[in-house]
N, C-alpha and C positions, 0 to 999 in steps of 0.2 A: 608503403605504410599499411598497415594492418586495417580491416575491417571488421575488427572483432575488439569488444563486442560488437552484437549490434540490439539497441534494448527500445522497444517498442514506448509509448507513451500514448493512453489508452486516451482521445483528442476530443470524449462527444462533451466533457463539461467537467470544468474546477480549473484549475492554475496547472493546468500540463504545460503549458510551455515552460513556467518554471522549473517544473521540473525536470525535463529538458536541460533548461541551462544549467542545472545544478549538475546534471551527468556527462554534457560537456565537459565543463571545467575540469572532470576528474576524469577527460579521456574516453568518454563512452560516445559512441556515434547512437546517433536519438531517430528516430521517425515516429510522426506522431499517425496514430490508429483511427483509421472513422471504419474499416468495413472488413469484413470477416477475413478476405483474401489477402489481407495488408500483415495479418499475424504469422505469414509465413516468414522461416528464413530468420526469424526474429532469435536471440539468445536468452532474453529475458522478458519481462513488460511491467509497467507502473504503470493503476489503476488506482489514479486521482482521489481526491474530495469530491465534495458536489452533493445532488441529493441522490440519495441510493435508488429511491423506486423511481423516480427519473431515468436512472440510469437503468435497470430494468426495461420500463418502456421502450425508451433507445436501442438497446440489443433484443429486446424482442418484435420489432417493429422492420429491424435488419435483418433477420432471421443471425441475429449475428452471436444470441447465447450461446446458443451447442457446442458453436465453434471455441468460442472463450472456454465454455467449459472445459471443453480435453485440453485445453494449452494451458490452464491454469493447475490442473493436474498433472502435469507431466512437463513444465518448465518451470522456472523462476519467476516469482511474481511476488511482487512489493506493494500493498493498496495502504492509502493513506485513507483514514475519516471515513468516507463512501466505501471506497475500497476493500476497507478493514469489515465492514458490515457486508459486503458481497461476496470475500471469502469467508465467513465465521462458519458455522455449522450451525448455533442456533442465534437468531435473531428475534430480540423481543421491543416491545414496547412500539408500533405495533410488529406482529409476528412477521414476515418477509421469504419472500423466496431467497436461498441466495447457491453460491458452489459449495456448498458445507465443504471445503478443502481443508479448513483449518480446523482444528478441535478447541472454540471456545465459542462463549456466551458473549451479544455483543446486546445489552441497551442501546435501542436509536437513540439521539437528542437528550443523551442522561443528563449533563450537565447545563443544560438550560436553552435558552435562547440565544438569536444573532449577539442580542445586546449583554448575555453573557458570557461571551466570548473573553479569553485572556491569555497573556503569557505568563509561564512557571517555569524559573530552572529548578530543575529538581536531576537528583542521583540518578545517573545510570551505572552499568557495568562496562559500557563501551570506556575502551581508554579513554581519557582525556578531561576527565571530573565532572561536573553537574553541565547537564545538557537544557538547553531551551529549548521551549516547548511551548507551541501556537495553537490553542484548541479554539476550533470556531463550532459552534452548534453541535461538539462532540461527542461523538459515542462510549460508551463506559465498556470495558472487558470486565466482565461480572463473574464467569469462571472460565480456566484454563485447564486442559486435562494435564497429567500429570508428565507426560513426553513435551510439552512446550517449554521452550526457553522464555523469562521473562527477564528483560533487558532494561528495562525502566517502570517507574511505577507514577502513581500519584494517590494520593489517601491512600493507598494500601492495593491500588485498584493497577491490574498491569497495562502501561500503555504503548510499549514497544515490545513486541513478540515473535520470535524465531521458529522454525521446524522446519529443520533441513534448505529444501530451497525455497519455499517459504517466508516473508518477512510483512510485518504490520503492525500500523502506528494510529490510533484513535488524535492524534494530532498532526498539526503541516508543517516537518522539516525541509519544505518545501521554501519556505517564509522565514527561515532563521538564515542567518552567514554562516552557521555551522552547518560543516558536510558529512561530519561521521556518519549518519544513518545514511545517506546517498553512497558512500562510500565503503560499508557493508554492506549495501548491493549488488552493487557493483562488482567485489567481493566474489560474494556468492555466486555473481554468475558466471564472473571466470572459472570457479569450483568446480561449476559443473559444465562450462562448455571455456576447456583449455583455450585461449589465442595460440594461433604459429608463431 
């Protein structure tokens, strides 16, 4: 049997095991990430929810940013919520370090607090008609440069976004029964690293 893919699940905090099992199910072999040496060898990686400058401290604490850095540049990488804000390029509300890889504007915490948290099906373009959608403590994409794919929206506002190998969700399809967005990763990363 094949070992490929093989796609990383970034383990220091948020519902990575879930997602994990969501990449199972569709065939991907999973290892979850706590330290720098662990991103080798890897075909892709999903970088969680969770709280961003948490997550920050955490790979800065491991000397484990730098390394992320160049892997996030130069492989596939999927960040959900947290994730979505550590790849964006600009980060406001407050401002943040992050891998500016992606070309957009992310609001921390746009849509409110824990307790406003909600589910929305709303329109995507992925096959398969109006997709759910789990925002806990959400971040808002406030601009996208004009080379991004926008995949789903909500108020007008994009919440599922593509660039090459590249992919990112301001909400947790982590937390729905639907697999299309795990499934477009997945996707992607055979794209870019053929199986035998």
């Amino acid at each position: 049997m094949s070992k490929c893919p093989q796609i990383g699940v970034l383990a220091l905090q948020g519902a990575y095991d879930i997602h994990a099992e969501r990449l199972n199910e569709l065939g991907a072999i999973t290892r979850f990430i706590r330290t720098p040496d662990q991103l080798e060898f890897l075909d892709g990686l999903v970088i969680p929810g969770g709280e961003s400058t948490t997550f920050l401290k955490h790979l800065e604490r491991a000397g484990f940013y730098d390394v992320l850095n160049d892997f996030v540049h130069t492989k596939p990488t999927f960040g959900t919520c947290a994730g979505t804000i550590l790849l964006a390029k600009d980060v406001t509300n407050p401002t943040q370090r992050s891998f500016a890889v992606l070309d957009i504007e992310v609001e921390r915490n746009a849509y409110g607090r824990q307790n406003d948290s909600t589910i929305l099906t709303e329109e995507t373009s992925l096959p398969g008609g109006p997709m759910e959608m789990v925002f806990i403590r959400a971040p808002r994409i406030t601009r996208v440069a004009d080379d991004i794919e926008v995949l789903a929206t909500r108020d007008g506002n994009a919440t599922l976004v593509r660039k090459g190998k590249l992919l990112a969700a301001t909400f947790h399809p982590e937390l729905s029964d639907d697999v299309r967005v795990h499934q477009l990763f997945l996707d992607m990363v055979r794209e870019h690293t053929p199986c035998d």
